[in-house]
N, C-alpha and C positions, 0 to 999 in steps of 0.2 A: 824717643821717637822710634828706635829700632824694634826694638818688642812690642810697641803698640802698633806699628806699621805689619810687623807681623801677623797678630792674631787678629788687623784689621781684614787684611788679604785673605784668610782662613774664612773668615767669616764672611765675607764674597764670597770665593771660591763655594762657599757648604750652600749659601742662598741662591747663588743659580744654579746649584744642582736641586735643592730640595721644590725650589718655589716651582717650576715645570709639573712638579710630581703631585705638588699639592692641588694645582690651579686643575690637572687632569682630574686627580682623584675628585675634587669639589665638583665638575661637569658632571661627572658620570655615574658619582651617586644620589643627586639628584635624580637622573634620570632613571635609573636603576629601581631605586623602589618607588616613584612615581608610577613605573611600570608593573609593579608587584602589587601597591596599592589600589590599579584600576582593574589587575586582574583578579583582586580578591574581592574589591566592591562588584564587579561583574558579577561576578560567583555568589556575593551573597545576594547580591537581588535576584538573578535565577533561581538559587534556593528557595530564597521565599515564593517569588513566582512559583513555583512547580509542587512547592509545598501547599500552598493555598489551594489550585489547582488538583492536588492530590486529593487532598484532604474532602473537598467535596465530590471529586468523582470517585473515589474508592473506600471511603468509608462506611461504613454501613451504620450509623452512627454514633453513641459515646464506646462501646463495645467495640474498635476495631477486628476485625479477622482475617486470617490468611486465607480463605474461602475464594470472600472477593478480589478486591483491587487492594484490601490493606495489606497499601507496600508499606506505611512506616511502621507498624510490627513487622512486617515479614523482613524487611531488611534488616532490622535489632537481631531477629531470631532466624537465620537462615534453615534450623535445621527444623524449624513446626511443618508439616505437613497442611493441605489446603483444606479446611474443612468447616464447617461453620455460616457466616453469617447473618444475617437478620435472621430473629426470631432461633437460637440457636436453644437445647436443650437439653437434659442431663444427658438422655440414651448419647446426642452426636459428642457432647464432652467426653463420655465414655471411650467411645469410638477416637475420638484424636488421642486420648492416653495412650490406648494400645495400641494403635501405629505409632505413637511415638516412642512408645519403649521398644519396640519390635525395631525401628529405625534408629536408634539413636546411636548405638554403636558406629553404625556402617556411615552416619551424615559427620557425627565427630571425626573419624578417618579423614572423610575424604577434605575437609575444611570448607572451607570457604571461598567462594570463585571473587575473584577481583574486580573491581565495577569501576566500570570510566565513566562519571556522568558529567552534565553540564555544568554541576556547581564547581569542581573541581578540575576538567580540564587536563586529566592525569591522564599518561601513557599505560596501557597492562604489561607489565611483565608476562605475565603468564594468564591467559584466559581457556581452559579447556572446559568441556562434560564430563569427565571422568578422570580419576588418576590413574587409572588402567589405560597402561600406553598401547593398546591394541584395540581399544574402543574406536570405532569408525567417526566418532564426535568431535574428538582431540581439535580444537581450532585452530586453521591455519591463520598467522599472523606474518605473514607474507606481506608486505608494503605493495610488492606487485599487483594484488587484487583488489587494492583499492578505488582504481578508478574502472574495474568491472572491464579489465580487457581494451579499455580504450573509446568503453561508452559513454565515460564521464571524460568531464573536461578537467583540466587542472584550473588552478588560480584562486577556488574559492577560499576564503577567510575560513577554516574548519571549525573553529570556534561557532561560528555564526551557525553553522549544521552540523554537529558532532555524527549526527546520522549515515553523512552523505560518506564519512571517512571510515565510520565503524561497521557498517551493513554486513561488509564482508566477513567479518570475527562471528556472527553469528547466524550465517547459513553457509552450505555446501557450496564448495565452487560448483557453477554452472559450467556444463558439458557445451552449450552453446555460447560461443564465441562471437561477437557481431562481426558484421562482414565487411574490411575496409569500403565499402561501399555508402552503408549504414552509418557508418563513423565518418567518414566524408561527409554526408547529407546534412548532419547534427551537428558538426564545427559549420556549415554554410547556413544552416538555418540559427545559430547560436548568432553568427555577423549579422544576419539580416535584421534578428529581436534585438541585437544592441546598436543597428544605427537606427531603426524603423520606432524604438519600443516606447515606451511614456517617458515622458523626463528630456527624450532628445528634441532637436532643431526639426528634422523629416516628420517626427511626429505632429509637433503644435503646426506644421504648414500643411499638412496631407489632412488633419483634419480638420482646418478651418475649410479645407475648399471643399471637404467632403459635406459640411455644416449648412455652406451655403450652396448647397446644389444638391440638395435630399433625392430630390424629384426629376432628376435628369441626369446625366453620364456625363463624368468628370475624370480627365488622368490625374492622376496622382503616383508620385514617386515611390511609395507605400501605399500598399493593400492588408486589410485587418479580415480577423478572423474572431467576431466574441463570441465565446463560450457563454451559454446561461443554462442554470441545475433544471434539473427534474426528475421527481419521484426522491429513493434513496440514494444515500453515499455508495453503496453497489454499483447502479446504476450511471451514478455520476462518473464513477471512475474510471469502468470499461469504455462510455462515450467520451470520456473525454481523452481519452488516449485516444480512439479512432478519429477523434476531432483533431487532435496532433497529427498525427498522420496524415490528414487531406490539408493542413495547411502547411506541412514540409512540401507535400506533392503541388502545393499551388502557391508557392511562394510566398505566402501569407505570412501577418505575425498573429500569434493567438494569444488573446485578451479576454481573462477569465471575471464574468461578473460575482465575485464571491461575496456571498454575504455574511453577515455575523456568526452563521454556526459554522460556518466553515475558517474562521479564525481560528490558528493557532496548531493548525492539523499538519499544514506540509512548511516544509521550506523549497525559500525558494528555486527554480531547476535553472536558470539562466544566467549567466555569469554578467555583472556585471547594467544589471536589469530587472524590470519586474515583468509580471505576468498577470499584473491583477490591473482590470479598467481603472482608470482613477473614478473617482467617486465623483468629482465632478462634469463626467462626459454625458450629453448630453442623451447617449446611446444606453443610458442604465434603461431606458424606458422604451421597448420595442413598439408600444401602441403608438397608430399612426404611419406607422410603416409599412411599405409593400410588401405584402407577403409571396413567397413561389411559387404557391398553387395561383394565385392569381394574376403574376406572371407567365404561369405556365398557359394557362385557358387564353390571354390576351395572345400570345404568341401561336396557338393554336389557331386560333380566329383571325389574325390579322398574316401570319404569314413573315413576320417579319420583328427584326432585333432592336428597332430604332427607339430611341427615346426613354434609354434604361435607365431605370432609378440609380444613383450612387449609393444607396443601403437597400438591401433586402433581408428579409425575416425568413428563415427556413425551417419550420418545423420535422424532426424528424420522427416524430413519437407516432409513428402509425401503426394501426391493428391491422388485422386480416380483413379487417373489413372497410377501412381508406381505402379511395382509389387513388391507384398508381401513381407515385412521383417520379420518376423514370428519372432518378438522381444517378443511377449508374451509367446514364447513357452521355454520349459523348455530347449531342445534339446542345443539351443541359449542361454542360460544364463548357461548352461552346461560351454559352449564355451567360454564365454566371462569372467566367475565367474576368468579362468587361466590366463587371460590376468590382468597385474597388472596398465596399465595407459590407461584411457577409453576418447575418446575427444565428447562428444557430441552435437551437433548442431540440434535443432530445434526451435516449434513454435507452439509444441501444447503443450496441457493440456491430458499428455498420462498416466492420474492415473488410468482409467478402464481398461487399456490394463497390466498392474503389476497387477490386480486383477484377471486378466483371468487366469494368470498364477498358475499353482496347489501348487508351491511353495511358490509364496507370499502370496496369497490369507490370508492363516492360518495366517499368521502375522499383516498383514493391517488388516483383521477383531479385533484382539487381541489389534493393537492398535485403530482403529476407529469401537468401537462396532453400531454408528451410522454413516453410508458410508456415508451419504451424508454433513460430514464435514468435511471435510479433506484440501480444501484449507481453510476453515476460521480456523482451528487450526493450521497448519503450515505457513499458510501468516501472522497471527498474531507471529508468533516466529521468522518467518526471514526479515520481513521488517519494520522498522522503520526511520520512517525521521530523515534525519540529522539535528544539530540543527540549522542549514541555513533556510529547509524546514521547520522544526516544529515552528520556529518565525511566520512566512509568515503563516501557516496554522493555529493556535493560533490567532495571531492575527484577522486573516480574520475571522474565525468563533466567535469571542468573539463579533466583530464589528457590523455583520451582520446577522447571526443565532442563535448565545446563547438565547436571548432574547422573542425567536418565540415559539408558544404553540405548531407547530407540522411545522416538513423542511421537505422539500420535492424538491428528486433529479431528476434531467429530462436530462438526456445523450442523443444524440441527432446527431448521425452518418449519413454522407448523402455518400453514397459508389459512386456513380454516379452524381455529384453535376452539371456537365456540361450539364446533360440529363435529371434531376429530378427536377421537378419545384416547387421550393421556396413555394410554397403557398399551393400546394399537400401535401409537410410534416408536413407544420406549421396546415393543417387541419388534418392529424393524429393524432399529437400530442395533440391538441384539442376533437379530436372525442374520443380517450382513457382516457384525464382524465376527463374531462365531465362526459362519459357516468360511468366511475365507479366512479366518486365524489373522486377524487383522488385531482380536483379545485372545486369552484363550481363555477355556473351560475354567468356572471352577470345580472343585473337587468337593461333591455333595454328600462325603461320608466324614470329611475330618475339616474341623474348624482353622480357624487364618490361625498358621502357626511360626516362630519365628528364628527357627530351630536349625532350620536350613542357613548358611554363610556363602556370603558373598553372591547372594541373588541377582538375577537379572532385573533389571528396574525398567517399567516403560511408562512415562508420562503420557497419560491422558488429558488433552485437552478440549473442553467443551463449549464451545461456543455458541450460546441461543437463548432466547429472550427470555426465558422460564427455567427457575432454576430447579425445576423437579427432575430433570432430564440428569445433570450431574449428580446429585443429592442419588436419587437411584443407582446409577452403573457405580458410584463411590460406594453405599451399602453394600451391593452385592460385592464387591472384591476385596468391604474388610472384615466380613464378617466369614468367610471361605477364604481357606488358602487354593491358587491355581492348579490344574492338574501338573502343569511344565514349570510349578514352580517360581513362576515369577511376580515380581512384585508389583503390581498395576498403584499408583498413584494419580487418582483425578482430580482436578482443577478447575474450574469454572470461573473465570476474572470476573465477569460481570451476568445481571440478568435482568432484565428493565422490564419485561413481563409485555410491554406493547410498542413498536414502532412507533419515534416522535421525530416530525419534522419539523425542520429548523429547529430545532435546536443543539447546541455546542457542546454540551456534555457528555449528549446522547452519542453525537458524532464522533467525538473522541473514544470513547470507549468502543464504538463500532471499528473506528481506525484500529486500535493496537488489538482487538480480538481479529482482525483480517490480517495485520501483521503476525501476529504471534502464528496463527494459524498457517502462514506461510513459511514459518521456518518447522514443519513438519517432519518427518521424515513418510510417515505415511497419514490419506487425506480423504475424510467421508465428508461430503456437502451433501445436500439438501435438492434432488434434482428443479432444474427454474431459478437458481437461487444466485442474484448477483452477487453478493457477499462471500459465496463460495467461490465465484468466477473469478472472483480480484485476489484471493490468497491461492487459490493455483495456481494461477497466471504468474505471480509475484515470487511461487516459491518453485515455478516449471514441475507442478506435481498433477499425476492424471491421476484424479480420485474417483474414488467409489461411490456411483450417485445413488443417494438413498429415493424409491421409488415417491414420489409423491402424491402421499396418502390425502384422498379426500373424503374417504366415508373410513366406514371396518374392514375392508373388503380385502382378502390375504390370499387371492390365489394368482400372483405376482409371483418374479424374480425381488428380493428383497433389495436387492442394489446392482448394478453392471457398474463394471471397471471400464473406465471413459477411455478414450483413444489419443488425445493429446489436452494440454492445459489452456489451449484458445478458449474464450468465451464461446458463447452461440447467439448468433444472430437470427433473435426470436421472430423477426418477421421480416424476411429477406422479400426482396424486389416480386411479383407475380407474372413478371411480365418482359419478354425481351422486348428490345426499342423499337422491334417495329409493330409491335399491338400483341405478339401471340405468347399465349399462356405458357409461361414456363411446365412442366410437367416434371422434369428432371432433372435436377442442376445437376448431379456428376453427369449427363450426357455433352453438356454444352460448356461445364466447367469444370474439368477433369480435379482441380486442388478445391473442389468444394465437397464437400460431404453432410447427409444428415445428421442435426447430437443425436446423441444417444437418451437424452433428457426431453427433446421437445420436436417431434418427428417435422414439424414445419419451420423447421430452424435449422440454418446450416451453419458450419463452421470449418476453417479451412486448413487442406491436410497436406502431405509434401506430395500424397498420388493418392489416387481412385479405393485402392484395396482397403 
């Protein structure tokens, strides 16, 4: 019994020391690669996702290129230069050889930049443009710039928006800082969309009462703001930031009607919340609904605010030639403050016309001590690529611009393409960056030679419906070496040849060519041209508007360099509130100013000068 007594004790003693260690180690590795396993099935259906996705908006079809959108050649082969797609031919094969033998030294050197995408969920070590540590590109990967100075919120799932965490790694810190004021306003309007917003208790009560009282004034504990599109994704974007802005200013939540081609484009801005109407609100369908103007005439005529609709329709898409909505005036927002569910439909960019008014004014200043940011701090807080978009745009910029000592964006709108000759615009575009060294010269005595080491490199990127536009300025710079030597590389993501609406594809690819086009360093749009509006705004760049050509006619300035990156508010108010014709907004409104693009459009500046 002695010896078996022993080695019985032994054998306790060793089982409740082991069996603890066991029973933990069994919990935790269960959970462990449960945990590994959901993030690599995440990861592969992203993949597929964004592969699929790829595959028909950047293919050009069985012939992939690096021209277009073909990121999965372009990411296989990081060091091919952009050149090609549909309908490609011996001469441009020709053409991609010799830039690539002339490149190929210098792309081998510098290797390959690191890529964090959605399917993978990986940290960069290291992401720069250059391996030249005096390149002004070199990325800051500063954890501090992630939430953009305090614009963004914490808490989101970063997985769920890889964008909203990476924005910063691939553009310039911004020199404008938001204003604790601005930053206050957007954690109180962030409370208000997560107790007021769909899904909550405030919401299904605020809008049954709204439901059953259409036609007469009702309180409610929450008031709504819905967003509904018109015209393009340009368009849409600058309004719909101004439409953010008047429902921070009125306490509103904003409730965007999106429909199918606008899947899959942003994520979403709201912690903890959405932003999109539910599909089954009764409010998808504006007909039937009181409209403004026709509040406004009843109120004109009767004198009096009694008997207000609970939803009102507000059109904002007016010409020069509508009569007056006197939206800026106080009288009007009197009116509208009682109405609890607001539908508005436009197409501008109506943030100077909320300035006029004597009641916002004091607030918009308090938040934007400097007026003439206000789309680049609230386009940066509410639009973020999905992580569909943000692969495709990651990638493409990693492949084709990381690497370049200075990019450069060329937006490239032809409004009348049936009537405006091809070669008129491509000499605009020519005659402006030329003449301000925006390209330089090539040198028309000695062919593109590649003799010279360690060249300057500037990517070109071209943004516009028709790909003749790239295809040209890429000719001219490879068949000519520069006079300064540098090496011009052009780009073109995509070319759709006509504006189509509603549709998703189209949208997408208008998205990551407005994004790409915002991480610029310098920026030629298209004067008129929304799409230009949203990548300056986005990338705080004052671009070079090219003039807008409508016949041959060349006895123009070929472009003016713009004064700040606000959009322009193409058809501002005509009239102050009490009947008389505006004539001068800088007299009556010292921070407004005319663009420079569209002489009866204002836009708003920090002073008069």
């Amino acid at each position: 019994m002695g010896p078996n007594s022993t080695s019985l004790r032994k054998f306790f003693v060793m089982f409740f020391i082991a069996f603890p260690v066991v029973i933990t180690v069994t919990l935790m590795y269960p959970n462990s690669s449960l945990g590994l396993f959901e993030r690599f099935s995440e990861g592969k259906e992203q993949r597929g996702t964004t592969q699929n996705v790829g595959a028909e908006l950047l293919s050009g079809g069985p012939n992939v290129s690096t021209h277009g959108f073909g990121l999965e050649e372009t990411v296989q082969n990081v060091t091919h230069d952009s050149f090609g797609g549909e309908g490609n031919n011996n001469s441009v094969s020709s053409r991609v050889k010799e830039l690539q033998a002339r490149s190929q030294n210098q792309n081998t050197a510098e290797g390959r930049t690191k890529n964090i995408t959605a399917a993978e969920g990986l940290k960069t070590d290291s992401l720069t443009s250059s391996t030249n540590d005096s390149n002004p590109h070199v990325v800051n990967l500063d954890d501090k710039d992630k939430l953009l100075g305090g614009l963004l919120t914490s808490g989101f799932d970063e997985a769920s928006c890889i964008s909203r965490m990476q924005s910063h790694l691939y553009r310039k810190a911004s020199p404008h800082k938001p204003s604790p004021y601005l930053i206050s306003k957007l954690r109180s309007y962030e409370e208000i969309h997560r107790r007021c917003g769909p899904n909550s208790r405030s919401y299904r009560k605020s809008m049954i009462k709204i439901e059953h009282s259409m036609n007469k004034g009702v309180a409610t504990m929450c008031k709504y703001l819905i967003w509904t599109s018109a015209n393009g994704l340009g368009n849409q974007m600058i309004d719909l930031v101004a439409t953010f802005l008047y429902a921070i200013l009125t306490d509103r939540v904003l409730l965007l009607k999106f429909g199918k081609d606008k899947h899959g484009l942003f994520c979403e801005p709201f912690l903890n919340s959405t932003w999109v109407l539910p599909e089954k609100s009764l409010f998808w369908d504006e007909k039937h609904i009181e409209t403004y103007q026709i509040l406004l005439e009843k109120d004109k005529a009767t004198n009096s605010t009694e008997d207000l609709p609970s939803v009102l329709f507000i059109n904002l898409q007016h010409t020069r030639t509508d009569p007056e909505k006197y939206f800026h005036c106080d009288h009007s927002q009197d009116i509208l403050q009682k109405i609890p569910l607001l539908i508005f439909q436009s197409d501008q960019y109506f943030v100077p016309s909320l300035f006029m008014n004597p009641f916002f004014k004091p607030e918009i200043t308090k938040m934007f001590p400097e007026k003439d940011i206000v789309f680049h701090q609230l386009g940066r807080y509410l639009f973020h690529p999905s992580n569909e978009a943000w692969e495709l745009i990651s990638k493409y910029y990693q492949a084709h611009l990381a690497k370049a000592d200075e990019r450069i964006g060329i937006q490239i709108r032809v409004f009348s393409p049936a009537t405006t000759p091809q070669q008129a615009i491509m000499d605009l575009v020519l005659s402006c960056t030329l003449k301000h060294k925006i390209l330089p010269e090539v040198d028309l005595q000695n062919s593109a030679s590649s003799g010279r080491k360690k060249q300057r490199v500037k990517a070109v990127l071209v943004a516009s419906l028709h790909r003749e536009y790239g295809d040209n300025l890429r000719a001219m710079y490879l068949k000519k070496q520069t006079v300064s030597g540098e090496v011009i590389q052009v780009y073109q993501p995509s070319h759709e040849e006509h504006q189509k609406s509603c549709d998703n594809k189209h949208n997408m690819k208008a998205w990551i060519d407005m994004y790409l086009l915002s991480l610029s360093d310098k920026l030629v749009t298209t004067s008129l041209s929304t799409f230009g509006y949203v990548a300056q705004g986005l990338g705080n760049l004052k671009p070079w508007l090219l003039y807008r050509l409508i016949d041959n006619n060349t006895s123009f300035p070929s472009c003016e360099h713009d004064f700040s990156s606000e959009p322009c508010y193409h058809v501002p108010p005509k009239h102050y509130c009490n009947g008389n014709l505006i004539k001068k907004f800088v007299y009556s409104f010292p921070n407004l100013r005319e663009c420079k693009d569209f002489s009866f459009g204002v836009k708003m500046v920090n002073n008069s000068t």
